[in-house]
N, C-alpha and C positions, 0 to 999 in steps of 0.2 A: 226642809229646814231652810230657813230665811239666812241670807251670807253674811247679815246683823248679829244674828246671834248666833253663828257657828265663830265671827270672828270674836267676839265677849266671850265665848265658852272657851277658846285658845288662848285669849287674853290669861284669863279668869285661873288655868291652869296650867301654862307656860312655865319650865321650871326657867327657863330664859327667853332674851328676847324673840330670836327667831325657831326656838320652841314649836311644830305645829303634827310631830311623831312618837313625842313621849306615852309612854303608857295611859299615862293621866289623862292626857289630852284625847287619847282614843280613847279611853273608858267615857270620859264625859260626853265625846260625840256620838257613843255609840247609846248612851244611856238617852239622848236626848230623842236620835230616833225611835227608840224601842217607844219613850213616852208616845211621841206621835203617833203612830203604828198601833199602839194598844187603844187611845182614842178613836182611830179609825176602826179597829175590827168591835169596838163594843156598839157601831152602829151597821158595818157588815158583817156579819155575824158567818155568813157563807162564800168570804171573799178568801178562797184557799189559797190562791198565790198570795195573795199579802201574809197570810198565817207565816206560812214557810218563809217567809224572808225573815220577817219577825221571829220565829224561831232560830235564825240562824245569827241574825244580831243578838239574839239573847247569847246563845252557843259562842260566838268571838269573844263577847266582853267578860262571859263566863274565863276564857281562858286565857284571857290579858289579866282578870283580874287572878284565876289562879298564880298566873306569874310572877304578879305582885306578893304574892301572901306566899310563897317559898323563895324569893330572892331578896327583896327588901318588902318585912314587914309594917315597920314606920310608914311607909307609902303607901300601902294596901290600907295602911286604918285611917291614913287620912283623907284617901279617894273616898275608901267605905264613908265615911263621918260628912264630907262634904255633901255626898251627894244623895246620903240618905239610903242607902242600898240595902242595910242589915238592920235588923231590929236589936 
């Protein structure tokens, strides 16, 4: 990830200004890799270490986002709504 757009994604999501370990903030950095990582394996198809990290970013942001959605719900539906995650 480009340090342009990791710092917009912290901007973007900052509940303040030096903001950069809120939930939000990791949900969105985490969601950003996954996107990259899932472009990557749909042209390696048999790159197994990338799978497994990818799987394991899914697994983090899975459980930041459960965090959200049994602590503060308001939050959870506004990461979900931003950033497109649930249908």
């Amino acid at each position: 990830m480009l340090a342009e757009k990791k710092i917009e994604l912290i901007k973007k999501f900052a509940m303040h200004g030096s903001d950069t370990g809120s939930s939000e903030v990791q949900i969105a950095l985490l969601s950003e890799r996954v996107g990259e990582l899932t472009e990557h394996m749909k042209g390696n198809p048999n790159d197994h270490h990338s799978r497994r990290g990818l799987l394991k970013l899914v697994s983090r942001r899975r459980r930041l986002l459960n965090y959200l959605k049994n602590n503060e719900f308001d939050r959870y539906k506004n990461i979900v709504s931003q950033l497109g995650l649930r249908k």
